[in-house]
N, C-alpha and C positions, 0 to 999 in steps of 0.2 A: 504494500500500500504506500505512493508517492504523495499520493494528493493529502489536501488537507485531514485530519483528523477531528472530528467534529461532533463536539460533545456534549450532553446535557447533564447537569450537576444538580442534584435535588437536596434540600437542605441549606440554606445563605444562613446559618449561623456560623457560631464561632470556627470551625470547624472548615465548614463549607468557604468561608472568605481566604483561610489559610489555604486551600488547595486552588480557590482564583488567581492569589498574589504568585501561587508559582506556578501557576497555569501560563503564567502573564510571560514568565522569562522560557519558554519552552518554544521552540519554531515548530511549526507547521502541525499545531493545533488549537482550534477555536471553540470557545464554551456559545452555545447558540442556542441554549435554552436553559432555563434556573426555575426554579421548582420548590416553591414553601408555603406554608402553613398560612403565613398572613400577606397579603396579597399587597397589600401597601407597599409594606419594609420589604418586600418581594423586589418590586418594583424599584426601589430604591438602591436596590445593592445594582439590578440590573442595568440600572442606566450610570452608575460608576465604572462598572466594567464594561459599557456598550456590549451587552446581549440583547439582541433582539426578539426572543419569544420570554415570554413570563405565562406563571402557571401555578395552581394550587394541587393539580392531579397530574401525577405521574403516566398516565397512560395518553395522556396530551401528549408529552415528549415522543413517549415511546411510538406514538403515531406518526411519527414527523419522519420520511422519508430519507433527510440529510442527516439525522441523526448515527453515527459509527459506535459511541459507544456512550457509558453514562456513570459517574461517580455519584454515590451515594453517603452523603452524609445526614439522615435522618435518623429517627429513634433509633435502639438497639430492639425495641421489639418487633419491628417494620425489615429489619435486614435482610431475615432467610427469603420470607414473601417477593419481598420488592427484587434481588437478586433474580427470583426464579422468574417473574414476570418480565425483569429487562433480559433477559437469553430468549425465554420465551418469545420476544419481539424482535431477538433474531441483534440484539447489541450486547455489542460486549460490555463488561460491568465491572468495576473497582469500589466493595464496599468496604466503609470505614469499621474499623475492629469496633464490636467483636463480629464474625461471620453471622452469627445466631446467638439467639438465648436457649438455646436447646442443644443437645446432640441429634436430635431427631431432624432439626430444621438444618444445624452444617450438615448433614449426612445428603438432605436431598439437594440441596444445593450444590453439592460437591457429583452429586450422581449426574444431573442436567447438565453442567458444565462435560463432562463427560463425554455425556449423549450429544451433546451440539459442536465441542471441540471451540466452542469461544474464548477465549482469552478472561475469567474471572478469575479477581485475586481480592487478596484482601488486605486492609491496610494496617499489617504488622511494622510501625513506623521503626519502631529497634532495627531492625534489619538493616532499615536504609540510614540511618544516625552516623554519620561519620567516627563520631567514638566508637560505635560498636563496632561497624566496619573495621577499622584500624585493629579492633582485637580481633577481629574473626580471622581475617589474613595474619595476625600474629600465630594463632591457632593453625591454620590451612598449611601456612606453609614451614609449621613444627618446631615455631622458637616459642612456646606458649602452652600448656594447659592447665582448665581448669579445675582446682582440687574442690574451691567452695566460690557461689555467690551468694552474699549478703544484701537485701535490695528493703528497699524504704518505698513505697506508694505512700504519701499523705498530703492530705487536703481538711481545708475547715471548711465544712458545707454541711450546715445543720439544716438549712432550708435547703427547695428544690431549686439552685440557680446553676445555670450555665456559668463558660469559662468568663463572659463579658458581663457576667451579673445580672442575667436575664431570666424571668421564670422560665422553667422546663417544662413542656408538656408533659413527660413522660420523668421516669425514677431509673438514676445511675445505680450503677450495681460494682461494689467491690470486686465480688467473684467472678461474672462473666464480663467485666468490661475489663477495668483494671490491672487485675491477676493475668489475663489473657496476655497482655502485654510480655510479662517475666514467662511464665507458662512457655511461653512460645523460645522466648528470646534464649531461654536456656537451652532448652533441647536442642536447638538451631546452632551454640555456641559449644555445645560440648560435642556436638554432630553424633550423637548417642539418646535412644530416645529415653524418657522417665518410665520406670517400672516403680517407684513407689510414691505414693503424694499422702500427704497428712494434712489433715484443715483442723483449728480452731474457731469460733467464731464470739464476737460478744453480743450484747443483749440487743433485741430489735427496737429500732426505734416505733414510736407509739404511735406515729404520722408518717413516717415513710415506709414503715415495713421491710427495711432491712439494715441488715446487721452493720452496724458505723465504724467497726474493728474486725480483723481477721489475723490469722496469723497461718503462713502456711508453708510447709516444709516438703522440697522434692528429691528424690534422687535419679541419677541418669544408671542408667546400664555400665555403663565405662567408670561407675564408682565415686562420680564428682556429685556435691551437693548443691543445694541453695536454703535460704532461709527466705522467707519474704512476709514483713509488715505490712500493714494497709489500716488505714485510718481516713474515716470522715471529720475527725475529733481533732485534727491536731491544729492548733491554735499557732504557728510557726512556720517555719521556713516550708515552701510550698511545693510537690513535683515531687519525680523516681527518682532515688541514685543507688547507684548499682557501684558495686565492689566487689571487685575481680580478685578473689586473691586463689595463684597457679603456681604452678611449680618453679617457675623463673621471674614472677614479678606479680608485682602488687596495681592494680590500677584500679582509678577510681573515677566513673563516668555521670557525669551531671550537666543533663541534656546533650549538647551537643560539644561540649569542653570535656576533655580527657584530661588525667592528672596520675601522677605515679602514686604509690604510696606513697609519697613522704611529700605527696601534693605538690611536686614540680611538673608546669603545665606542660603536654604535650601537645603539638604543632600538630594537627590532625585537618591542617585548611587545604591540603594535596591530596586528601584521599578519595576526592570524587569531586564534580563538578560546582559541586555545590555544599555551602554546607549548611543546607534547609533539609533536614529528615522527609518534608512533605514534600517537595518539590522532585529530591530523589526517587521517592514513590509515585511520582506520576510520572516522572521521566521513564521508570522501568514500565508501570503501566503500557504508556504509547509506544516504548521498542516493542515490547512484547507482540502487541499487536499487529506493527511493522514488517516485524519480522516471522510472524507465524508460529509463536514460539510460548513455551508454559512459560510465566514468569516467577520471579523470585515474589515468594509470599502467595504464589499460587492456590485457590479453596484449597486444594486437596496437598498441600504442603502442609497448613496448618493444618488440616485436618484433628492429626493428633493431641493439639494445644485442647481443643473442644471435649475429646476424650476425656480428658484429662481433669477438666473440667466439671464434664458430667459426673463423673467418679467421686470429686471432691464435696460436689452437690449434694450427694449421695449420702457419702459421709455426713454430713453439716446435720441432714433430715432426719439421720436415725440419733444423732446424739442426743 
């Protein structure tokens, strides 16, 4: 595929604007229809980035003949549906983590993609994060492994707002949103899948109905751990950091800045084109597509992360 790439993007929140801004630096693809909830601030985002079609229903888009393909940043309970609908319309699909809130739903998701041979991936942003990046090739090419990852998820979000401080329609989730993220990014990193997971969780909130604390312990097959916190509660520094500690080195990654142990920064502005995690991820996106090819973050690559997931679900309901 030479010509333009031409895309509908559903979702103009927080979320949705960050994968515009890097849509913006990418050649030879155009976002030509945007897709949300309130028709206004729809409206609004659309004529900042000059798109020309606006819409409150997704299958608007999906009718649009010029449409190639469609990024998804809507609720996490909308994912699997909306995924199977945009294949189903015959465009290829990039939805935002998590794939599903179910194993049930990445499963058929993953089966359609399949059947139709489209280009769907999902948006495990670690992957494409130049920090990670830079360990993973430290890893790949065998100056690097990891013994343990230590990882922190925390945010102060006792009500339902968005990253911009906007009500949410819908309730984030620790476990299938958040977790998803480490979940993934481990197994990916120790290139060994997880055969044991452990959850704790703490008390339900009384108005959101879920758990505002978790604590949750993985192991890989190749013998490497992780530990991973998660907190709605924390009243302090905000975001994941992750800590690599391998048999040759200590590293400590916080968003897109890499740091030794001993917190001497590492230069990680050479390890890809950019160093926007999001931007990465839709640059893989459109090659993928380009060139005919599964991409990195692939459904059926995380696949496993969901499993995994499910398992720990599991766990949480019998305790």
């Amino acid at each position: 595929m030479s010509k333009t790439i031409k895309v509908a993007l559903a979702g103009a929140g927080a979320f949705g604007i960050k994968h515009l801004d890097g849509i913006k630096k990418i050649d030879g693809v155009e976002v030509v229809s945007l897709i949300s909830r309130d028709l206004e601030k729809t409206r609004e985002v659309a004529a900042r980035y000059g798109i020309g079609h606006v819409t409150t229903d997704l299958a608007d888009s999906l009718a649009l003949p010029e449409v190639d393909a469609v990024i998804l940043c809507t609720p996490t309970q909308m994912h699997a549906e909306q995924s199977i609908a945009c294949m189903k319309a015959g465009k290829h699909v990039q939805v935002e983590i998590p794939l599903a809130d179910s194993l049930k739903g990445a499963q058929e998701v993953v089966a359609l993609q399949q059947q139709t041979g489209l280009v769907a991936m999902c948006g495990h942003t670690r992957r494409f994060n130049p920090s990670h990046q830079f360990v993973h090739k430290e890893i790949v090419e065998g100056r690097f492994n990891i013994q343990q990852m230590d990882v922190q998820t925390y945010f102060f979000r006792r009500t339902n707002m968005n990253a911009l401080g906007q009500a949410r329609s819908w309730t984030d989730h620790l476990l299938w949103h958040h977790a998803a993220h480490t979940v993934d990014l481990f197994a990916y990193q120790c290139g060994s899948p997880i055969v044991k997971a452990n959850a704790v969780q703490g008390p339900i909130h009384p108005a959101l109905g879920i758990a505002m604390d978790m604590s949750i312990q993985l192991k890989a097959a190749n013998g490497a751990i992780c530990t991973l916190s998660l907190s709605f509660n924390n009243d302090g520094p905000l975001g994941t950091y992750f800590r690599y500690i391998g048999d040759s080195a200590t590293y400590l990654a916080r968003y897109d800045d890499l740091f030794t142990g001993k917190d001497e920064l590492i230069d990680v502005s050479q390890v890809d084109v950019s160093m926007n995690g999001i931007e990465l991820q839709d640059r893989e996106f459109f090659a993928a597509i380009r060139e005919g090819r599964e991409p990195n973050s692939s459904v059926a690559s995380v696949l496993p992360c969901y499993q995994v997931l499910h398992d720990l679900e599991q766990q949480l309901n019998a305790a």
